[in-house]
VMD Tcl script that draws the C-alpha trace (Angstrom):
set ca {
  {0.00 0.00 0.00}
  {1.29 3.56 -0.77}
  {-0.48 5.99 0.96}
  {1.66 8.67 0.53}
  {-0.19 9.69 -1.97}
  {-2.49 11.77 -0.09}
  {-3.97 15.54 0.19}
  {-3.18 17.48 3.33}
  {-7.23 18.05 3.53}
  {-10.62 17.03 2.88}
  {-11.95 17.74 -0.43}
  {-8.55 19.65 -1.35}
  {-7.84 19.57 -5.26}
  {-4.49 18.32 -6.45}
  {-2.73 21.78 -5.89}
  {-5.08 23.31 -2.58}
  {-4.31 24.16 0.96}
  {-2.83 26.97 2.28}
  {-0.09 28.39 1.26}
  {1.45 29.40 4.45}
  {1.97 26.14 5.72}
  {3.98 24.88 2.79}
  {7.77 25.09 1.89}
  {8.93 26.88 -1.16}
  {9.45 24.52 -3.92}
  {13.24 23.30 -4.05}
  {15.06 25.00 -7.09}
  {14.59 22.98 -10.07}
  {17.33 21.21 -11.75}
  {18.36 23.10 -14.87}
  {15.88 22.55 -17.76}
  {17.05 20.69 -20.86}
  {15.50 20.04 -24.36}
  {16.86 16.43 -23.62}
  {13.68 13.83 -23.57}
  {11.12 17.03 -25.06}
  {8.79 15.34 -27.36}
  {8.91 17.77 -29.86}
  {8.11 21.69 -30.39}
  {4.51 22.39 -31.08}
  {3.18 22.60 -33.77}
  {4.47 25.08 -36.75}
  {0.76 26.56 -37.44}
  {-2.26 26.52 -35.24}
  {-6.09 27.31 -36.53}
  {-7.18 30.23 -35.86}
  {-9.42 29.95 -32.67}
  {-13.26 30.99 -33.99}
  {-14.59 34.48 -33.70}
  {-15.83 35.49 -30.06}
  {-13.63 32.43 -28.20}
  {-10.60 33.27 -26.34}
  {-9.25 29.74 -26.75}
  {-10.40 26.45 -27.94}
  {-9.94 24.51 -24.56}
  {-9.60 25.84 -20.96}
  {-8.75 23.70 -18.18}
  {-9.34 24.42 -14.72}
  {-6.44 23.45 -12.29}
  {-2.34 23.07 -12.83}
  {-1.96 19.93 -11.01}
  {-0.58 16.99 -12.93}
  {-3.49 15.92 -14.97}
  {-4.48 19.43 -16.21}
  {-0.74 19.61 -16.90}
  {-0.73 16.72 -18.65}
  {-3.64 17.12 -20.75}
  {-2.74 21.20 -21.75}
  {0.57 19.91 -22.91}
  {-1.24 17.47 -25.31}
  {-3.53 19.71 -26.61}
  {-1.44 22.31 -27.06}
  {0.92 19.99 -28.82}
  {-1.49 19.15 -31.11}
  {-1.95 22.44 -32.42}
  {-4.70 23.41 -30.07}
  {-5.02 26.73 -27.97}
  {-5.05 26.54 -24.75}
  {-5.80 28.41 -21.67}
  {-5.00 26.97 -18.26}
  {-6.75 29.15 -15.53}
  {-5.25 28.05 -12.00}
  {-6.23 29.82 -8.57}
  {-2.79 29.74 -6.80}
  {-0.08 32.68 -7.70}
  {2.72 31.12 -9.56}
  {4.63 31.26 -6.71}
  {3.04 28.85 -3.79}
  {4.37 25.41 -3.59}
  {2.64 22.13 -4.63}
  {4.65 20.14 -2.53}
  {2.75 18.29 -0.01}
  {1.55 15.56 -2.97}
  {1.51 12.66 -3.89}
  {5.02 10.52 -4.06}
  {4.52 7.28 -5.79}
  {4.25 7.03 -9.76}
  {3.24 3.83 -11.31}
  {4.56 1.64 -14.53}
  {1.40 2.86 -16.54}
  {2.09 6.38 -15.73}
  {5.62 6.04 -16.44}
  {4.57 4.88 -20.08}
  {2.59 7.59 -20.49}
  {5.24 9.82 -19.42}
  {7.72 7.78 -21.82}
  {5.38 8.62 -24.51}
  {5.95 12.12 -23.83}
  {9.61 12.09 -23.81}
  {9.79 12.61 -19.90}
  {9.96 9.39 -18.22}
  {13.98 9.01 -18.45}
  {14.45 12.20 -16.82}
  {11.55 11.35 -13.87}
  {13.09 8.62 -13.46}
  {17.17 9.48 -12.80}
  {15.96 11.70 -9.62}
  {13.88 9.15 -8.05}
  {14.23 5.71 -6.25}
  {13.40 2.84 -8.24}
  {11.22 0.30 -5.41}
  {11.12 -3.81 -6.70}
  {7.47 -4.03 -5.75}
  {4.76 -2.52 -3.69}
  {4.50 -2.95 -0.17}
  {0.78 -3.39 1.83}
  {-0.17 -4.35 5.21}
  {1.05 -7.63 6.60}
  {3.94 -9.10 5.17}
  {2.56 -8.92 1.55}
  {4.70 -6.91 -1.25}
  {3.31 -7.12 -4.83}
  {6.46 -7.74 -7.63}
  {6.80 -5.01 -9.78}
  {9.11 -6.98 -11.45}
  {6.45 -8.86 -13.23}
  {5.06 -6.20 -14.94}
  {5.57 -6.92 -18.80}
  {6.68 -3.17 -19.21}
  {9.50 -1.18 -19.36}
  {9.35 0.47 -15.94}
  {9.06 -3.41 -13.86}
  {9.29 -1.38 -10.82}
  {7.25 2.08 -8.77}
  {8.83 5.01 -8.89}
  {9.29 7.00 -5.62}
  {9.68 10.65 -6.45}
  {7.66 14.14 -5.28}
  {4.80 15.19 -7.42}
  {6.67 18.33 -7.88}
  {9.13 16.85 -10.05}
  {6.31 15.81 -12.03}
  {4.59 18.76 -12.54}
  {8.22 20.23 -13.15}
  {8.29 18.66 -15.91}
  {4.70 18.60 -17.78}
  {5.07 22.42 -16.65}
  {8.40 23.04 -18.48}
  {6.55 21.27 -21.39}
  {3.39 23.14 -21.14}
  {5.23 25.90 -21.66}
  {7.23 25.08 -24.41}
  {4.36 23.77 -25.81}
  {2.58 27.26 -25.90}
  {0.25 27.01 -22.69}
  {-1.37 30.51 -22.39}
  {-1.46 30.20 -17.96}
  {-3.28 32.45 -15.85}
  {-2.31 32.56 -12.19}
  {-4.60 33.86 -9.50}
  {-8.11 32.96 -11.11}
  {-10.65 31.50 -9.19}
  {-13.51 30.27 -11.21}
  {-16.52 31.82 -9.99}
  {-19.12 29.54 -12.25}
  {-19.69 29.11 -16.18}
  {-22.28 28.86 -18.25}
  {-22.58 26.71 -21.90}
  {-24.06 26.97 -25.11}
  {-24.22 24.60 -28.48}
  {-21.40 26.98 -29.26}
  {-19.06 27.03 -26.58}
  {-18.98 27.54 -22.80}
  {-18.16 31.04 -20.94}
  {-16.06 30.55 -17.43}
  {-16.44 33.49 -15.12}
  {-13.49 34.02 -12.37}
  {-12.09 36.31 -9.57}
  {-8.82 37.63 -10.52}
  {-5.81 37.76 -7.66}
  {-4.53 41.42 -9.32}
  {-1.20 39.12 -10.11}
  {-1.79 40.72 -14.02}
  {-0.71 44.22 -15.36}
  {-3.43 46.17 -15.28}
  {-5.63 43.73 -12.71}
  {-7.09 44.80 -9.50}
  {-7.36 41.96 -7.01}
  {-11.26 40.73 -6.64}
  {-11.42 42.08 -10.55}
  {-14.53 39.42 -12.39}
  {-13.18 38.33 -16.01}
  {-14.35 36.11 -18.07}
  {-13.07 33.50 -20.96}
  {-14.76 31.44 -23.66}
  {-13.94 28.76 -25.31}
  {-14.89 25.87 -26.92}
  {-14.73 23.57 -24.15}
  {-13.79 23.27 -20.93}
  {-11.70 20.55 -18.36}
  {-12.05 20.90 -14.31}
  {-8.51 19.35 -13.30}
  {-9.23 21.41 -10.23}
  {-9.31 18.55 -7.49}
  {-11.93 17.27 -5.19}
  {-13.53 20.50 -4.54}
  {-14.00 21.19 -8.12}
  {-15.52 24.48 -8.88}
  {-16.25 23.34 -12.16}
  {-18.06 20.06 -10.98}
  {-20.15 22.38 -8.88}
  {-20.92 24.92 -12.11}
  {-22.27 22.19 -13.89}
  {-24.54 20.70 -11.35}
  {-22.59 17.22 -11.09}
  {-23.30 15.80 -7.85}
  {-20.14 13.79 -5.83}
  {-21.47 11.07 -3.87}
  {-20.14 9.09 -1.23}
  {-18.59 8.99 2.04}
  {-15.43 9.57 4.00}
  {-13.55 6.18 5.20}
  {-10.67 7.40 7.24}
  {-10.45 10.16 9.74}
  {-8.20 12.09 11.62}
  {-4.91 10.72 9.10}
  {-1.81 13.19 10.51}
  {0.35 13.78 7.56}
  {4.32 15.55 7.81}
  {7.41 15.81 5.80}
  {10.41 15.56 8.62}
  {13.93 14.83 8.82}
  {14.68 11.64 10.56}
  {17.98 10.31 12.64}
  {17.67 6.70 11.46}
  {16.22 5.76 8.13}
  {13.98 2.93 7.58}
  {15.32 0.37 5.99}
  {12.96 0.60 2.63}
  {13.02 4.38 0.89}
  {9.12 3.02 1.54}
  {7.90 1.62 4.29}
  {4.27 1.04 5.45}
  {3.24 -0.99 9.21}
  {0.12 -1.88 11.31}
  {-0.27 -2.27 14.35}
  {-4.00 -3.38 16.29}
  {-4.67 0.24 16.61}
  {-2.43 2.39 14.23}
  {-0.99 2.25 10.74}
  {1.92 4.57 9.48}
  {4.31 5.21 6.14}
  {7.29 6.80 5.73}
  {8.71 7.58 2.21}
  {11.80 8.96 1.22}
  {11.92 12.65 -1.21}
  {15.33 11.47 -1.87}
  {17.12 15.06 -0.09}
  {16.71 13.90 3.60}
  {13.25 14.21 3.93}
  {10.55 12.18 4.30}
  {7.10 12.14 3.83}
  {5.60 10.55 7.37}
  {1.29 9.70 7.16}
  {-0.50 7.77 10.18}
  {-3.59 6.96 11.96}
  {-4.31 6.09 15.43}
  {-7.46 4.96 16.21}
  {-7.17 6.32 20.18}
  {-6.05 9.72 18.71}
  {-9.15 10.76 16.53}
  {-9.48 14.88 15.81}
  {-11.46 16.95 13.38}
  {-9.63 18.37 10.13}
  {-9.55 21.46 11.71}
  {-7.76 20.39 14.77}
  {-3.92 21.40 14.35}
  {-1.91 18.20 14.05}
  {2.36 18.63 15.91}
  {4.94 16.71 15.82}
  {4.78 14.61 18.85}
  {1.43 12.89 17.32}
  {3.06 11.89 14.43}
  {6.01 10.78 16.39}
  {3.61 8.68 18.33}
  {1.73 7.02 15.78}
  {4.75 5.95 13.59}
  {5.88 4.51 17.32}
  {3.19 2.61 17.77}
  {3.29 1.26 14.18}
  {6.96 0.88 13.57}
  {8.24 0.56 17.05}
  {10.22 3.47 17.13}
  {9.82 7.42 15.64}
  {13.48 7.06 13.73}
  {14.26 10.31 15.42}
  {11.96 12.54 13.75}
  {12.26 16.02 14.30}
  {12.32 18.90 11.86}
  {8.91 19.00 10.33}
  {8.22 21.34 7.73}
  {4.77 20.99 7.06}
  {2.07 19.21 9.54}
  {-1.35 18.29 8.50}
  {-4.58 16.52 9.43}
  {-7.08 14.99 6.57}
  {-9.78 12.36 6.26}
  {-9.86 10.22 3.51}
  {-13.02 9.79 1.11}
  {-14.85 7.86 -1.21}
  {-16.45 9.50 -3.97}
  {-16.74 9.40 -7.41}
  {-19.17 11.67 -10.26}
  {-21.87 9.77 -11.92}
  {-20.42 11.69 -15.08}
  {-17.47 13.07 -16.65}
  {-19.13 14.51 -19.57}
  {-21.87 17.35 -19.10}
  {-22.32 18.73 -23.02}
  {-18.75 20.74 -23.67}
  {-17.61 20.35 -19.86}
  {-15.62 17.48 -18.76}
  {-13.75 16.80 -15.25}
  {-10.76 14.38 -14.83}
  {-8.76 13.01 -11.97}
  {-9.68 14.40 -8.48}
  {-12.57 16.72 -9.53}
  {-14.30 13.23 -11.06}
  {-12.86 11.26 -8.64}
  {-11.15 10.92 -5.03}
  {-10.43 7.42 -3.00}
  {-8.34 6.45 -0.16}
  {-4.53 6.83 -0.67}
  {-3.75 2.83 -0.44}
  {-2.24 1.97 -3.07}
  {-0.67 5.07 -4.16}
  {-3.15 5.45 -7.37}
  {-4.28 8.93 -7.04}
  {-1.99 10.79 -9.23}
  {-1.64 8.01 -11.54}
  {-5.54 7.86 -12.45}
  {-5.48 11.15 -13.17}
  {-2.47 11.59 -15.37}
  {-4.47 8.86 -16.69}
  {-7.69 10.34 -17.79}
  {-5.65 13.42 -19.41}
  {-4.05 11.11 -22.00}
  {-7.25 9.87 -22.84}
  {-9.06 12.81 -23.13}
  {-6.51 15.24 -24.59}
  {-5.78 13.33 -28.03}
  {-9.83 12.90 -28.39}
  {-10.71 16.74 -27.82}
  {-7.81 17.43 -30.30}
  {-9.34 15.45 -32.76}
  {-12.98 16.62 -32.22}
  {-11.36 20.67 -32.20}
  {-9.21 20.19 -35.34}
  {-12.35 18.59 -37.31}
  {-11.21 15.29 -37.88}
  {-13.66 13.23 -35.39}
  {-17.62 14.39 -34.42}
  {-18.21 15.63 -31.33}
  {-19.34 11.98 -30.29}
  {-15.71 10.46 -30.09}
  {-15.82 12.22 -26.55}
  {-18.35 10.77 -24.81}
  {-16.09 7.35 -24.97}
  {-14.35 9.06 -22.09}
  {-16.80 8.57 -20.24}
  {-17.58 5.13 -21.25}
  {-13.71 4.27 -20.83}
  {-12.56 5.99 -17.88}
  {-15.88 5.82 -15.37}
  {-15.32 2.28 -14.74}
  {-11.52 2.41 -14.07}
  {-12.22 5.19 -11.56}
  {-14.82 2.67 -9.79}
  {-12.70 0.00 -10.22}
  {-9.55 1.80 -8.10}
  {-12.49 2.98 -5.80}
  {-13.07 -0.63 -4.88}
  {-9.13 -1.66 -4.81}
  {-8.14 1.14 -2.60}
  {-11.26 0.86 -0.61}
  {-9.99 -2.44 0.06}
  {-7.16 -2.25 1.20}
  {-7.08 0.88 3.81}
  {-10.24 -1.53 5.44}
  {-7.88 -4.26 5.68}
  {-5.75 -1.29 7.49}
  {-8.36 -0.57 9.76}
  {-9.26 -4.24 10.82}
  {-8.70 -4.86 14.82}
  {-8.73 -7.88 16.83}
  {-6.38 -10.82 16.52}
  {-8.33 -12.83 14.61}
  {-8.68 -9.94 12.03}
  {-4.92 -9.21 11.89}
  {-4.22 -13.13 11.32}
  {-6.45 -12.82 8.58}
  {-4.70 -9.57 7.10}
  {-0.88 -11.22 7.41}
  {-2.45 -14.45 6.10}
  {-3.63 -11.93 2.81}
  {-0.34 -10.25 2.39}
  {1.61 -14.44 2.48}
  {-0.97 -15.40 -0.26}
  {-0.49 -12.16 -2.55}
  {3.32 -12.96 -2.19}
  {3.40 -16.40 -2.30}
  {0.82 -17.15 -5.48}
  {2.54 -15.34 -8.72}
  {-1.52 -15.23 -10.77}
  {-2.59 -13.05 -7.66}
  {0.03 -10.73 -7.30}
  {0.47 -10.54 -10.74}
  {-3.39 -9.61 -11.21}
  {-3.11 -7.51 -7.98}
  {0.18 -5.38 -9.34}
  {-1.29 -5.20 -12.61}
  {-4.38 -3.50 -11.68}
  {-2.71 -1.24 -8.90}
  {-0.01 0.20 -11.87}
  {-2.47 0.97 -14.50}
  {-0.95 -2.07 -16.65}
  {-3.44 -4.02 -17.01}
  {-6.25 -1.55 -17.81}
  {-8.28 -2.43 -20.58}
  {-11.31 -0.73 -22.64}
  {-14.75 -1.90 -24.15}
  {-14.19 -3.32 -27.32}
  {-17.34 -3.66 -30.03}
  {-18.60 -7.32 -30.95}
  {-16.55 -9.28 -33.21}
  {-13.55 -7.50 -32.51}
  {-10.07 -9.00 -32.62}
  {-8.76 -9.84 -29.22}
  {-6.32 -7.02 -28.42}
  {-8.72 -4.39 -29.37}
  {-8.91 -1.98 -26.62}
  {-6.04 -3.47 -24.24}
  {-3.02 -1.52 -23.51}
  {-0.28 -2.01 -26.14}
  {3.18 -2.88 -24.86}
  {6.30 -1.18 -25.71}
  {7.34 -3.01 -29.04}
  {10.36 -3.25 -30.38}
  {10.40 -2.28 -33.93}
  {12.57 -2.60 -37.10}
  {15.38 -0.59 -37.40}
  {15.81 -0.41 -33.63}
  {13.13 2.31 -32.55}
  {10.19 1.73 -30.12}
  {6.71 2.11 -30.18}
  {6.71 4.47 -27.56}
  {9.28 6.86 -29.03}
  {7.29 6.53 -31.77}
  {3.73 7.69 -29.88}
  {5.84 10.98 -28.90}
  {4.62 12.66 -32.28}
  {1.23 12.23 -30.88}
  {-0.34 10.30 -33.74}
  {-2.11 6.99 -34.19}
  {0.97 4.17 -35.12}
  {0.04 1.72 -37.23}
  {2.47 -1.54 -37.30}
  {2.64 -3.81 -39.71}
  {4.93 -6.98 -41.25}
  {7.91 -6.04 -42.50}
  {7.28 -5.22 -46.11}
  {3.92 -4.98 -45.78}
  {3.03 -0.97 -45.14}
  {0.00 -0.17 -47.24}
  {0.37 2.94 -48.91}
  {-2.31 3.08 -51.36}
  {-5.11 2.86 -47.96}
  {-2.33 5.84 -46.19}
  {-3.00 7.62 -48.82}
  {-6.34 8.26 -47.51}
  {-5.11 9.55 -44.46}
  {-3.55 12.71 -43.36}
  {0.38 12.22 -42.97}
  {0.12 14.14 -39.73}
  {-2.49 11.91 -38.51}
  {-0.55 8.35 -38.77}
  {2.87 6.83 -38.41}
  {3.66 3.36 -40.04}
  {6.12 1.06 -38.87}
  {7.07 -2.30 -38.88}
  {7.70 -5.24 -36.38}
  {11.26 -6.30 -35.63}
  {9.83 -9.62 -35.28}
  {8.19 -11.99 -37.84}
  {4.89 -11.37 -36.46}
  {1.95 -11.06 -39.24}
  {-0.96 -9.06 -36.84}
  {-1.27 -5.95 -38.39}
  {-2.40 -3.22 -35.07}
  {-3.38 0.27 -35.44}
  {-2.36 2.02 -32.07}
  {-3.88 4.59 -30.38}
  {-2.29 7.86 -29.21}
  {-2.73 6.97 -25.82}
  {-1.15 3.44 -26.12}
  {-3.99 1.84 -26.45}
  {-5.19 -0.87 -29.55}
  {-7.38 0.56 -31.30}
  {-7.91 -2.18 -34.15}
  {-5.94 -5.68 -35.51}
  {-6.64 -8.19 -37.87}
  {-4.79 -11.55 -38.53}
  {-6.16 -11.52 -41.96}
  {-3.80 -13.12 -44.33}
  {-5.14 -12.79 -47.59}
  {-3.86 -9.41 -48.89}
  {-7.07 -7.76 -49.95}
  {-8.71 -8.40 -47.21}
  {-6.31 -6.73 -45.11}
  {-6.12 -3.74 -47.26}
  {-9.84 -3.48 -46.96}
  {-9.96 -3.86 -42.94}
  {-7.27 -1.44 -42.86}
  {-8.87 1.20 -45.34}
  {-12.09 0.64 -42.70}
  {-10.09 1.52 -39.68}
  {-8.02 4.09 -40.95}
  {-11.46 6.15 -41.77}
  {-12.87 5.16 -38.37}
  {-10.10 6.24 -36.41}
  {-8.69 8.84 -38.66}
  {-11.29 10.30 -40.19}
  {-9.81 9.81 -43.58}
  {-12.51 9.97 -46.23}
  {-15.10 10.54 -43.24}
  {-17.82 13.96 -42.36}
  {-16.80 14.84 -38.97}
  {-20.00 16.69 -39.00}
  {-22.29 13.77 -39.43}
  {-22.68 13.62 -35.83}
  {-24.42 16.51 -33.49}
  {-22.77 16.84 -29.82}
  {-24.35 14.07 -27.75}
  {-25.28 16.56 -24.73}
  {-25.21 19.66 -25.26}
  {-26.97 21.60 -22.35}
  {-28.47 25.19 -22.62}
  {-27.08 26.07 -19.46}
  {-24.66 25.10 -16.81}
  {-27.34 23.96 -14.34}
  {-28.52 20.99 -16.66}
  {-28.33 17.19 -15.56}
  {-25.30 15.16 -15.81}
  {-24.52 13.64 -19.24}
  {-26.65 10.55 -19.99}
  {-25.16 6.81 -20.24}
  {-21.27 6.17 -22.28}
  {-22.24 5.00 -25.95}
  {-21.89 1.84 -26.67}
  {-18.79 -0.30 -27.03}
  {-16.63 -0.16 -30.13}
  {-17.89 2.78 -31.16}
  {-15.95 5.01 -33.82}
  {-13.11 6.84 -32.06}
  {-11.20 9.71 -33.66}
  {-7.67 10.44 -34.42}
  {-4.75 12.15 -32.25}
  {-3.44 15.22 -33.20}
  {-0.66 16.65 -30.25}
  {1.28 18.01 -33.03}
}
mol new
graphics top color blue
foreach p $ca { graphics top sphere $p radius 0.5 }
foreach p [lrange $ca 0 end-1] q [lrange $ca 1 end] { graphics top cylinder $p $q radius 0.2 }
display resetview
């Protein structure tokens, strides 16, 4: 279980709290073109007439980061609105990032860099004595990266930028309202701007608009988007401190009968220290010190390692809640603002980084004209269920955390044996927890790896698929000697990469821009593969295709109508990625 992935307080969005209780971010390293994906692109399309941009999001935490990078990469403009100066820290996040994100990252040109300032862990320690293998992960990152979410957000910042992000620091969305044109955000300007008086109301349009803006989403609340459910932890203390003694894992997690506790290494002497003792229960508000965290990580590890030197104290509870909808007409949420869960398993970040790369290359296509506006609703129908199924995982195991009596315990060491001891179940278990094993509705009939997570595949020539997914277009990958270029023809250039497999495999897969398959065929017989091929390529491309055949499936008058109906059905008709 990682659960230092956690918010310093209830409902707070990926980059809230108050400012005064956090350090200054530590300088960044110097900033290198080494591992950028590529410049953006040469020529953008003019934004219409009366819209400011063509996408806001709402919220500079890692998954609006993420996704405004894409977009903006694909030629789209972008305005980021985000309520803190660009000044106040982000640094009381989240520490753990997982294989899937890593890929993603990879697929970005970042993940090399993440990765040399961070500690690599074998596998994935929960209560008891169980630790889940990492190193059976069929990926390229076999392992969970330990590293602050500030180097994270260092990065998709730096890229952001370089990208062409327009940001505005300081603005607090005050509501929005939408039209079948385009949706209007209203927000309270911090007077950080030339010429802007602190408390000043502006206003942006645009065509649509992402709340990345955490679990008190502003945006949620604009559109009327209830969040249901229910807190399942209280009173979790939460410190970064220096310590005398280190443990003897850069991650460590323990339980006692009455009190669990983590300590994780940043790497630069401090640690992150989270705990809960059930005899020691406050309200949020309470203020949390030092000597309660010392006490709880006593009474789970046996001794406090010496702690002293905190530079940031908190107290949180932990919920459970999750939006019946991530779609409402042109306004979409994505990672905390759609969905918050216990920290166990360290998944927090991850599942939202997660949701950007879906999102971003299917807005980008819808924006540029090259998929209808129903492509997006499969956002819904693809990412809802992963956010209830990490819900449920993470829900499980801080209640195995929680359970007291001997009997109970014997039953939660007896868990953590099996998930070591029985490769299927911690293979399923890791799998699941790192985003690896995530898979999407495929349509009838469709060929087996349809909608499953493609792995890294080594092509000819030398190169990778992934390096390959860095010019933000769908891949397609076929025999050697086998690229179709009559059916290519039919498709934009900018819109889809061909290479070929450094193996003698004959499956011919059109990937995703988010990694993901998005059609295959074992067909042998040449003309039928041309012809399945030529099918796809429109589908997912739009090559030869109306974009405009399709209305928006929800387009609400105003901000105040009802969540977004039901995800369309499986298989249906994505579009194409366009980050350049």
């Amino acid at each position: 279980m990682d659960a230092l992935n956690r918010k310093p307080a209830d409902h707070s969005s990926e980059h809230d709290g108050d400012p005064t209780t956090r350090p200054t971010v530590p300088p960044a390293r110097p900033e290198s073109d080494a591992g950028a994906r590529r410049a953006p692109a040469a020529t953008r399309a003019a934004t219409p007439a009366g819209r400011d941009a063509d996408v806001i999001v709402v919220g500079a935490g890692p998954t609006g980061l993420l996704l405004a990078g894409d977009l903006a990469e694909a030629g789209i403009a972008v305005t980021l609105l985000e309520r803190r100066d660009d000044t106040t820290s982000n640094l009381s996040r989240a520490l753990a990032v997982h294989a899937r994100s890593l890929e993603q990252l990879d697929a970005r040109g970042l993940a090399d860099e993440l990765i040399a300032g961070g500690h690599r862990l074998p596998g994935l320690q929960v209560f008891g004595d169980g630790i889940l293998p990492a190193g059976r992960l069929h990926s390229r990152f076999p392992f969970v990266l330990i590293t602050p979410q500030y180097e994270v957000e260092r990065l998709l910042l730096r890229r952001a930028r370089q990208a062409g992000v327009t940001f505005r620091y300081g603005a607090e969305v005050q509501g929005l309202t939408q039209d079948a044109d385009g949706v209007t955000v209203r927000f309270r300007a911090a007077g950080s701007r030339a010429g802007e008086a602190a408390g000043d109301v502006g206003s942006l349009r645009a065509g649509y608009v992402v709340g990345t803006d955490g679990a008190r989403s502003s945006v949620r609340e604009a559109i009327g988007l209830p969040f249901p459910g229910k807190a399942v932890v209280r009173s979790v203390v939460l410190a970064d401190v220096r310590l005398d003694r280190a443990p003897d894992s850069p991650f460590a997690v323990r339980a006692a009968r009455d009190a669990f506790a983590l300590v994780g290494s940043f790497g630069d002497g401090w640690y992150r220290v989270l705990g809960w003792n059930r005899h020691a229960q406050a309200p949020d508000d309470a203020p949390a010190c030092l000597d309660e965290v010392r006490e709880v990580t006593r009474l789970s590890f046996g001794t406090d390692f010496g702690m002293h030197d905190a530079r940031w104290i908190s107290r949180f509870h932990s919920d459970e809640r999750q939006a019946p909808a991530y779609r409402v007409g042109r306004v979409f949420v994505a990672g905390d603002a759609a969905h918050v869960h216990s920290p166990a398993g360290g998944q927090g970040m991850n599942v939202g980084l997660q949701d950007a790369a879906n999102l971003s290359w299917k807005l980008a296509a819808v924006v540029r004209g090259h998929s209808p506006d129903r492509l997006l609703d499969s956002y819904q129908e693809e990412r809802h269920p992963v956010g209830t199924a990490v819900l449920r995982s993470s829900g499980a195991l801080i209640r195995l955390a929680l359970l007291r009596g001997a009997p109970a315990r014997a039953l939660r060491r007896l868990g953590g044996q099996l998930l070591t001891r029985l490769p299927s179940l911690s293979r399923r278990a890791i799998g699941g927890v790192s985003g690896i094993d995530v898979a999407y509705p495929a349509g009838p009939g469709a060929h087996r790896l349809v909608g499953r997570r493609a792995p890294d595949l080594r092509l000819a020539g030398g190169g990778r698929l992934y390096e390959l997914l860095r010019q933000g277009t769908f891949v397609l990958v076929t025999p050697a000697g086998e690229i179709p270029q009559e059916a290519l023809r039919e498709a934009a250039t900018d819109r889809v990469v061909t290479a070929c497999w450094a193996s003698e495999r004959r499956t011919a897969l059109l990937v995703r821009p988010d990694g993901y398959v998005a059609w295959a065929t074992d067909a042998t017989a040449p003309g039928e593969r041309a012809t399945a091929l030529r099918s796809a390529l429109a589908r997912w491309t739009g090559a030869g295709s109306d974009p405009t055949d399709a209305s928006p499936t929800s387009t609400p008058p105003t901000s105040s109508a009802s969540p977004a109906s039901s995800a369309p059905a499986a298989g249906r008709p994505a579009g194409r990625s366009a980050r350049r």
